[in-house]
PDB file with one MODEL, atoms N, CA, C and O in Angstrom:
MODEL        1
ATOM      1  N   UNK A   1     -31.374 -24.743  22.236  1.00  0.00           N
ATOM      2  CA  UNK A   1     -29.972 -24.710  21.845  1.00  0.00           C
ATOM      3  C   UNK A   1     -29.127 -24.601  23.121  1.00  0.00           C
ATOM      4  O   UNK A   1     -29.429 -23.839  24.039  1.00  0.00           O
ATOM      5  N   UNK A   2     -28.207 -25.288  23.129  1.00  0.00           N
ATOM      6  CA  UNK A   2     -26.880 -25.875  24.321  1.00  0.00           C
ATOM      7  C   UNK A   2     -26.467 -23.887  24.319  1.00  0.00           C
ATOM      8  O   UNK A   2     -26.598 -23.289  23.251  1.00  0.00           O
ATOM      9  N   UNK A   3     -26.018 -23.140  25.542  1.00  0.00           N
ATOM     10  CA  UNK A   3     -25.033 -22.791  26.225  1.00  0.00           C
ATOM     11  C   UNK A   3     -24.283 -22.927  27.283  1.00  0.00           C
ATOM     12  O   UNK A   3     -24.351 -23.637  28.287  1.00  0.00           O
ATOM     13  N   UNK A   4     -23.251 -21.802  26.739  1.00  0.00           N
ATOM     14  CA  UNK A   4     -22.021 -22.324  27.876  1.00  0.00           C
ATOM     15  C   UNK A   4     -22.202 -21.266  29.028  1.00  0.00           C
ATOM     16  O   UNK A   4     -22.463 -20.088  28.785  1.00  0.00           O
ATOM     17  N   UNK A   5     -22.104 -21.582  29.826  1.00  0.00           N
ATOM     18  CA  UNK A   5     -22.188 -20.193  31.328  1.00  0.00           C
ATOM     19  C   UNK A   5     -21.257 -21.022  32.411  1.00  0.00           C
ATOM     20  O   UNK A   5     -21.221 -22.169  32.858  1.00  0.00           O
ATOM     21  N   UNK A   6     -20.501 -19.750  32.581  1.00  0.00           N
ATOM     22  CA  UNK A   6     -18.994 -19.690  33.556  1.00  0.00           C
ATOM     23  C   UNK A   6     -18.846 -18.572  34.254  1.00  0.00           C
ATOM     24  O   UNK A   6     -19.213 -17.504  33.764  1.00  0.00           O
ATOM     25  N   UNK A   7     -18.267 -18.639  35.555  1.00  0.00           N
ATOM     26  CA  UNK A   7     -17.858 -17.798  36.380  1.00  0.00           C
ATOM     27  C   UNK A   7     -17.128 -16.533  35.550  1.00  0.00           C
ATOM     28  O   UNK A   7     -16.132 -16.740  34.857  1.00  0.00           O
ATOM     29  N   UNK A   8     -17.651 -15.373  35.676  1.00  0.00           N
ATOM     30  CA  UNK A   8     -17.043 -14.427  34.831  1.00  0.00           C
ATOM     31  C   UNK A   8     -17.324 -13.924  33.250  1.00  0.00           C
ATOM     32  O   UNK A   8     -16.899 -13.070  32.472  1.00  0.00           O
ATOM     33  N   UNK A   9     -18.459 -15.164  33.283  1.00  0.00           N
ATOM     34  CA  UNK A   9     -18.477 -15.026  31.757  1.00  0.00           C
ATOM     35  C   UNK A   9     -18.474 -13.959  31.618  1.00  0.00           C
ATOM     36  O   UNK A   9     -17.406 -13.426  31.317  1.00  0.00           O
ATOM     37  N   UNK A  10     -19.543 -13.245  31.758  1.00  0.00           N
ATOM     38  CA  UNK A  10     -19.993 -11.312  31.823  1.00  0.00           C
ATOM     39  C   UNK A  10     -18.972 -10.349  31.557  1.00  0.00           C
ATOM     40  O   UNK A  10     -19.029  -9.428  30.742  1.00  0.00           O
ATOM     41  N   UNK A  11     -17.770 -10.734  32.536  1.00  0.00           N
ATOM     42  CA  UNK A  11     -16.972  -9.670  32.454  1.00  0.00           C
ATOM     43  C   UNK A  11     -15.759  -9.903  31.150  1.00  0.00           C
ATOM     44  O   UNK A  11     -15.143  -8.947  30.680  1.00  0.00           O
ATOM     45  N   UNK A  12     -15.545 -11.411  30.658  1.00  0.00           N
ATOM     46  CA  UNK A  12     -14.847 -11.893  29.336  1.00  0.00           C
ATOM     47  C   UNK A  12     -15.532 -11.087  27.973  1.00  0.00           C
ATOM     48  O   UNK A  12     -14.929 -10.486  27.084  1.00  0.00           O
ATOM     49  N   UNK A  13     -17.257 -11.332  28.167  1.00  0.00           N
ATOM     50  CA  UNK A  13     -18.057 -10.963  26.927  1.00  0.00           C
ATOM     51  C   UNK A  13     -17.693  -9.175  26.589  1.00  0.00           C
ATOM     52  O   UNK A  13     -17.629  -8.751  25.435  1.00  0.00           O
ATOM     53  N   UNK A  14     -17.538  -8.520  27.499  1.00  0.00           N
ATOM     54  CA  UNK A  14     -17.909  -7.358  27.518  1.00  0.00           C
ATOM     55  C   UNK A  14     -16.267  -6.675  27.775  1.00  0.00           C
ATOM     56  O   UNK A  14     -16.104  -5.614  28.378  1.00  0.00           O
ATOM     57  N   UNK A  15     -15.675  -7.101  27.478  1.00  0.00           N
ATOM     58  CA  UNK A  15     -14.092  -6.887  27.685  1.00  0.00           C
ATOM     59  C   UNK A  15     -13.292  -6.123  26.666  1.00  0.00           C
ATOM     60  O   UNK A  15     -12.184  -5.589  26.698  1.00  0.00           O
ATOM     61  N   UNK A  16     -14.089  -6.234  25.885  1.00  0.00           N
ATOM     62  CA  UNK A  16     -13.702  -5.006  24.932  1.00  0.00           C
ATOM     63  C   UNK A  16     -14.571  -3.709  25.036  1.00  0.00           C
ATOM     64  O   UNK A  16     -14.570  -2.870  24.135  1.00  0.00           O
ATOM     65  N   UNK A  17     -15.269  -3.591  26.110  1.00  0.00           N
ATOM     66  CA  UNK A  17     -15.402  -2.110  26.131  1.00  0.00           C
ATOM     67  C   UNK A  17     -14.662  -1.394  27.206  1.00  0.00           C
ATOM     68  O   UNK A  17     -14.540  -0.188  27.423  1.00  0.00           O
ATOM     69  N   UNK A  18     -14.263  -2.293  27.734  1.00  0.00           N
ATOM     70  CA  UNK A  18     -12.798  -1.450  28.868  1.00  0.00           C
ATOM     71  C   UNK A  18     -11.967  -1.112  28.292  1.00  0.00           C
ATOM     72  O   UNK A  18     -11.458  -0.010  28.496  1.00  0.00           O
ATOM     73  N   UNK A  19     -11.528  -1.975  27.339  1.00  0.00           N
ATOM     74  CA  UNK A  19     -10.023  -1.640  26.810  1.00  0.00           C
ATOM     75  C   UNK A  19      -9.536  -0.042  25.887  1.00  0.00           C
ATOM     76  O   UNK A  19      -9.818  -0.140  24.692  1.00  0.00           O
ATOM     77  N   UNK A  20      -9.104   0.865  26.140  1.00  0.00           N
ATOM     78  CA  UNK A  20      -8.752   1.922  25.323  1.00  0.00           C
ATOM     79  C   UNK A  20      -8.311   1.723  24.565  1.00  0.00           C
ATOM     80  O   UNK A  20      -7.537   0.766  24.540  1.00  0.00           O
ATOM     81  N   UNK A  21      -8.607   2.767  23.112  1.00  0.00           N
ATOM     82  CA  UNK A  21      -8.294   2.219  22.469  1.00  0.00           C
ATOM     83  C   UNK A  21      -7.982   3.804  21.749  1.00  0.00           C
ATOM     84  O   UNK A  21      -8.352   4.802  22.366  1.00  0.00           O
ATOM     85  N   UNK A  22      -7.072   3.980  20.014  1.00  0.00           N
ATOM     86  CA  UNK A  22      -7.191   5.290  19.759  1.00  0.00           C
ATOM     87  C   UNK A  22      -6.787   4.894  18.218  1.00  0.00           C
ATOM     88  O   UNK A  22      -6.094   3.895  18.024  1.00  0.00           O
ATOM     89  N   UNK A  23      -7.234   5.696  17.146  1.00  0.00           N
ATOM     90  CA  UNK A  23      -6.937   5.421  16.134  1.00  0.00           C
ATOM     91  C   UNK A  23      -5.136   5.447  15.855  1.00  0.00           C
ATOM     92  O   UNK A  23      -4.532   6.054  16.740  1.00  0.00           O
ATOM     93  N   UNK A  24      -4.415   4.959  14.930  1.00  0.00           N
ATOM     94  CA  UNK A  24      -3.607   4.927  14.712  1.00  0.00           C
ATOM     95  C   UNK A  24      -3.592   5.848  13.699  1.00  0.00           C
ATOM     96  O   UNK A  24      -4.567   5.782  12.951  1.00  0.00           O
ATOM     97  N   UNK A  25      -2.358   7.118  13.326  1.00  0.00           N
ATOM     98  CA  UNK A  25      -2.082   7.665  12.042  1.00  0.00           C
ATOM     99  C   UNK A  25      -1.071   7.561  11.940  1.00  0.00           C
ATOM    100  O   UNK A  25      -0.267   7.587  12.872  1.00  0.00           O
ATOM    101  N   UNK A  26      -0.777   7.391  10.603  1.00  0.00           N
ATOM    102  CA  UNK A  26       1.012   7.316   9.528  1.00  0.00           C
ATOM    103  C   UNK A  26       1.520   8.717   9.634  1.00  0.00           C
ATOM    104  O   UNK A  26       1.123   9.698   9.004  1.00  0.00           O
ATOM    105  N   UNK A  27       2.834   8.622  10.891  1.00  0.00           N
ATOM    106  CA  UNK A  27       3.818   9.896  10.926  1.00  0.00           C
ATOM    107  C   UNK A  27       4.685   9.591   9.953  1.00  0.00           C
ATOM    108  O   UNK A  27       4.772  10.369   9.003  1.00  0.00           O
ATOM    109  N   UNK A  28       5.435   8.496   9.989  1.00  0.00           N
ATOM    110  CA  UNK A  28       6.098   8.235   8.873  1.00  0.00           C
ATOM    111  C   UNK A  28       6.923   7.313   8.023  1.00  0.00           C
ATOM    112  O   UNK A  28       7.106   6.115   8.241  1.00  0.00           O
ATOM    113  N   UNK A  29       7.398   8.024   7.025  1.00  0.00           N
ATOM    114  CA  UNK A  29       7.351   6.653   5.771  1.00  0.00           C
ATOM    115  C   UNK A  29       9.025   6.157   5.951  1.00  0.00           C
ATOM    116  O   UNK A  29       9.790   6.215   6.914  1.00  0.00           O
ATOM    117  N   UNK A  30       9.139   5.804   4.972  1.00  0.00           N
ATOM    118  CA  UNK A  30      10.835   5.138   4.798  1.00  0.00           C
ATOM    119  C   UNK A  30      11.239   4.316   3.205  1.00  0.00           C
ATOM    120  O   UNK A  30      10.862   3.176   2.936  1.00  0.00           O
ATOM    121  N   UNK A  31      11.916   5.023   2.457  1.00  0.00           N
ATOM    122  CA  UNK A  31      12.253   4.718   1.730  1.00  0.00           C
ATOM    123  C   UNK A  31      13.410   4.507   1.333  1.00  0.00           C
ATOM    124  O   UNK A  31      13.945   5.554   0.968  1.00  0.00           O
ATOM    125  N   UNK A  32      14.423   3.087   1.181  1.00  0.00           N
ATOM    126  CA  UNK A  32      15.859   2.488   0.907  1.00  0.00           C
ATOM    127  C   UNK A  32      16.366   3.081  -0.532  1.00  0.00           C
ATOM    128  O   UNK A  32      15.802   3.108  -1.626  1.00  0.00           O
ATOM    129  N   UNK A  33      17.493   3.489  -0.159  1.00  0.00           N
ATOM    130  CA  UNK A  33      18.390   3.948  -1.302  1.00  0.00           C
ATOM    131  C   UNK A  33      18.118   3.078  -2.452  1.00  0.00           C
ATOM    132  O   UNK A  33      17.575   1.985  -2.295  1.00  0.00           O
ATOM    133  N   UNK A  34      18.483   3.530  -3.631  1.00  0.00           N
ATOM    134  CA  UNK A  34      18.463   2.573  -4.677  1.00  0.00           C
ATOM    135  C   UNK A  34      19.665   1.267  -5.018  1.00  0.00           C
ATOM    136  O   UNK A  34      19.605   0.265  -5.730  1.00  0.00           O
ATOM    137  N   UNK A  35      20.844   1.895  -4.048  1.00  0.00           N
ATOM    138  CA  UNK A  35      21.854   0.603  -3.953  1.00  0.00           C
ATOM    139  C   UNK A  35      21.734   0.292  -2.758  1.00  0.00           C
ATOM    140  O   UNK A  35      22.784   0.312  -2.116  1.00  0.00           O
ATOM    141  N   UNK A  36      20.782  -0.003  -2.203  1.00  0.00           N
ATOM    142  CA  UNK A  36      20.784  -0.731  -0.677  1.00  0.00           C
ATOM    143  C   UNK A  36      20.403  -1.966  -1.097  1.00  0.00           C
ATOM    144  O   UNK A  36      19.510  -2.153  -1.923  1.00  0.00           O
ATOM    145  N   UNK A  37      21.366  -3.253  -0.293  1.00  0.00           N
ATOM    146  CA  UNK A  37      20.354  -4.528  -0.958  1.00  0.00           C
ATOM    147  C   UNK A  37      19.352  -4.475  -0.166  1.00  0.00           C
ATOM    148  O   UNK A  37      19.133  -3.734   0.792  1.00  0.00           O
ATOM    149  N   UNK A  38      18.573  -5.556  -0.760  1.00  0.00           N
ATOM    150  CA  UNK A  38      17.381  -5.737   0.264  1.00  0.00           C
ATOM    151  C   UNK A  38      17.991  -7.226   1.169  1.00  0.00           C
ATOM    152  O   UNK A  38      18.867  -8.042   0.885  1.00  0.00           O
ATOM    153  N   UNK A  39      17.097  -7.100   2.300  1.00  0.00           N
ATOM    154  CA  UNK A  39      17.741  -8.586   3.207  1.00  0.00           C
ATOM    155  C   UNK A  39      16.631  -9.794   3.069  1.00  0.00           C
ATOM    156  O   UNK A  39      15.426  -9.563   3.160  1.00  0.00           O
ATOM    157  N   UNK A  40      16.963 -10.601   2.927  1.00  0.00           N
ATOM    158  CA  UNK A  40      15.808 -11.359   2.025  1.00  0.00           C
ATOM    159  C   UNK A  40      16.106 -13.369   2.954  1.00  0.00           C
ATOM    160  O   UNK A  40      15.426 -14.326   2.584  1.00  0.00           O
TER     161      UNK A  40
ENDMDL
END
């Protein structure tokens, strides 16, 4: 089977284990008045 091999490949493949990373959590919500239009 055909591969591809390039200058750097190594460091492209594996490039997501450098990157930091952190979970995201919901501080908070938002809820529109009941006579607000909506923008549509």
């Amino acid at each position: 089977m055909p591969t591809l091999h390039w200058v750097g490949k190594d460091k492209v493949v594996n490039h997501h284990h450098d990157v930091p990373f952190r979970l995201l959590d919901k501080q908070y919500t938002f809820t529109a008045n009941a006579g607000t239009p909506s923008m549509v």
